[in-house]
N, C-alpha and C positions, 0 to 999 in steps of 0.2 A: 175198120176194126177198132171198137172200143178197147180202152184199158181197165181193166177192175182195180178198183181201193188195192191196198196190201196193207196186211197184218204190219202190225207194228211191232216183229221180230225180226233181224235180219233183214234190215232195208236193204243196206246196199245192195245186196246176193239175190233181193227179191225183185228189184228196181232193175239189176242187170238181166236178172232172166227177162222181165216182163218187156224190157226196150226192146231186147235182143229179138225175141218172137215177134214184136211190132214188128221191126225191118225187114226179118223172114220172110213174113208172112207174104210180102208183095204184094199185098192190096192198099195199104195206105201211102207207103216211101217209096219213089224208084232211086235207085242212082243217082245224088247231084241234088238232092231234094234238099232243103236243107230242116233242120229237126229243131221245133220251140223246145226251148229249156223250161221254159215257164208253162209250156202248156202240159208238159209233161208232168209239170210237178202238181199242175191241179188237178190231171186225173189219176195222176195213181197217190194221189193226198199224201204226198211226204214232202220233205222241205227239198231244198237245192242242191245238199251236202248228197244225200245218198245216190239221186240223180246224176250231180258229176261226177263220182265217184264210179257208177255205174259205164259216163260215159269216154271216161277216162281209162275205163277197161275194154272198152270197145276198142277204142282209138288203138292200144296196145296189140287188140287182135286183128286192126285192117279194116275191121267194119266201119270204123267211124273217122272223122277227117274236123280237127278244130283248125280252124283259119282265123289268124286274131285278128281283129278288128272285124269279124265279118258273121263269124260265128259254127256254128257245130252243123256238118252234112252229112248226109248217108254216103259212104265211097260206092260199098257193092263190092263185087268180085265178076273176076270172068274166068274162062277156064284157062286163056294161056297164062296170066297169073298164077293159077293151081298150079296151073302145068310146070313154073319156071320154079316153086315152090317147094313141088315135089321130086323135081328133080337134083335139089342140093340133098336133099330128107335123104333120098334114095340112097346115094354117095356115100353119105355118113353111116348111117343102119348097116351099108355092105361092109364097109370097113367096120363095124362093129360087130355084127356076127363075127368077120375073120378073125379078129382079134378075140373075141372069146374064144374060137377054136381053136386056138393057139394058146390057150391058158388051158392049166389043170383044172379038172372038174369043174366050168361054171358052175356057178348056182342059179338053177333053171326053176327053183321052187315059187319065186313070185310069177316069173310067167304061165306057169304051171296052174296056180289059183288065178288069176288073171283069165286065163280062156277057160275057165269053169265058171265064171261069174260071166263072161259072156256068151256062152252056150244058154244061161240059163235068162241073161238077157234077150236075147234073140229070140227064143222059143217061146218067151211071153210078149215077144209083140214089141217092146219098150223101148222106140228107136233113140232116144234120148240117153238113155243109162246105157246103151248099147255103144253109141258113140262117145260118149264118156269113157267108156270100159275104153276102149280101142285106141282113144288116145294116151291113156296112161303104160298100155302094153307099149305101143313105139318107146314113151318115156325110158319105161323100164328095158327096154329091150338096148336103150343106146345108152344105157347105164351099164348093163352085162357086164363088159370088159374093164371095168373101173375108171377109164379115163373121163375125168371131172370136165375135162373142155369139150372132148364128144358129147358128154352126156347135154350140157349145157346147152352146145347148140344146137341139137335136136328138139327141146325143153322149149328153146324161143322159137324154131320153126312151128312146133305144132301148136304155140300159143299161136301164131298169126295164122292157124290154117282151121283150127279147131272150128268157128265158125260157119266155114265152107263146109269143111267137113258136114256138119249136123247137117246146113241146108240141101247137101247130095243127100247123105242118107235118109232124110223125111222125103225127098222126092221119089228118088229109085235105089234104095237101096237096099243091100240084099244080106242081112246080117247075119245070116247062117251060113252063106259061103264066104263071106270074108273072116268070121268064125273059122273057119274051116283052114281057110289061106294064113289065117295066124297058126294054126297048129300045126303045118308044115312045116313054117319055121322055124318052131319048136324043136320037131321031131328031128329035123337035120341036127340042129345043135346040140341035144340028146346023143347022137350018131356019133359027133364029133366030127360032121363032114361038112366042112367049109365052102366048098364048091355049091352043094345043094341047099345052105341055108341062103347065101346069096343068091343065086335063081329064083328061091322063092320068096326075098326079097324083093326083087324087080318084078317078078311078074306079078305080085301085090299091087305092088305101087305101080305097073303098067294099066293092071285090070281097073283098079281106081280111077285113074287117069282118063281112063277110055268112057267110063261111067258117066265124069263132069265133062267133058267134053260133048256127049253126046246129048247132052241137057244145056236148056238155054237156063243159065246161070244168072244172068244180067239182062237189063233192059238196055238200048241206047243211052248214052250220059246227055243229060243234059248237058247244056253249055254253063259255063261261071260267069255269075254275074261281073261287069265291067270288062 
């Protein structure tokens, strides 16, 4: 898979997307492969800076692995990874619905706009902005209850999972009913019924689960050199 030039706005952000769909994409990197800096930087014709910078965001999200003295690799994912990933996510979200149900009146208005912008993601196709949406709802949703440390590490779980995330949802994903599994959630915590926002919690994050699991994720890993 070739890379195309990029404008000369917004390298970094354009450099991150364009690497990040390299790796996706699983025709050029498997697992363990390991990634030119320098080749990168002559096809998508920008210098060095915006490329680490790009691959330094990688690194951040799990997709990419610097080994010093040796150099920059594709990691990959697999599903019991997702799996071990999503199971802390889970934990925290459940204890965050209850603790907004346990507060006066959340304010449910950003979730509110949040699955209206992904309603109207989903029904135009747009598995990218779609998955985008869906990570900022968890965001926002382990913000609800105000606790700055919940929110926080939810914040870094779905930085290192975002990744995955996109590459399930381009394979099998189904963003009208996960669309749908967010506004259950909603709707409990509207309710003010604590029990049923956490149900629908889990069985979000189970039906997900179940999703990457049943998809081969990953290739065999190569071995590491020496």
């Amino acid at each position: 898979m070739a890379t195309a030039p990029l404008r000369k706005t917004s390298l970094a952000d354009q450099a991150y997307a364009a690497i990040r769909d390299l790796l996706l994409d699983g025709r050029r990197f498997r697992p363990g492969d390991k990634i030119g800096v320098e080749e990168l930087t002559r096809e998508l014709e920008v210098s060095r800076s915006p490329v680490w910078a790009a691959l330094n965001r990688l690194t951040a999200e799990g997709l990419v692995e610097v080994r010093p003295r040796t150099g920059v690799f594709f990691r990959g994912f697999d599903a019991v990874r997702l799996q071990e990933l999503y199971a802390v996510r889970c934990e925290l979200e459940a204890m965050a619905v209850r603790l907004a149900c346990a507060a006066p009146r959340p304010d449910l208005e950003p979730l509110r706009r949040s699955l209206a912008a992904q309603d109207q993601a989903a029904k135009a196709g747009d598995i990218d902005l779609y998955s985008q949406l869906a990570t900022d709802f968890h965001d926002a949703l382990a913000a609800l209850p105000g606790n700055a440390v919940l929110a926080e590490q939810v914040r870094g779980l779905n930085l290192r999972i975002r990744c995955m995330c996109l590459a399930i949802n381009r394979a099998a994903g189904d963003p009208l009913r996960q669309a749908a599994e967010h506004a259950a959630i909603v709707a409990a915590l509207a309710a003010g019924d604590a029990a049923a926002a956490e149900q629908a919690v889990r069985r979000h994050v189970a039906q997900f689960v179940g999703l990457a699991a049943a998809l081969t994720c990953t290739a065999p890993k190569k071995k590491r050199p020496g």
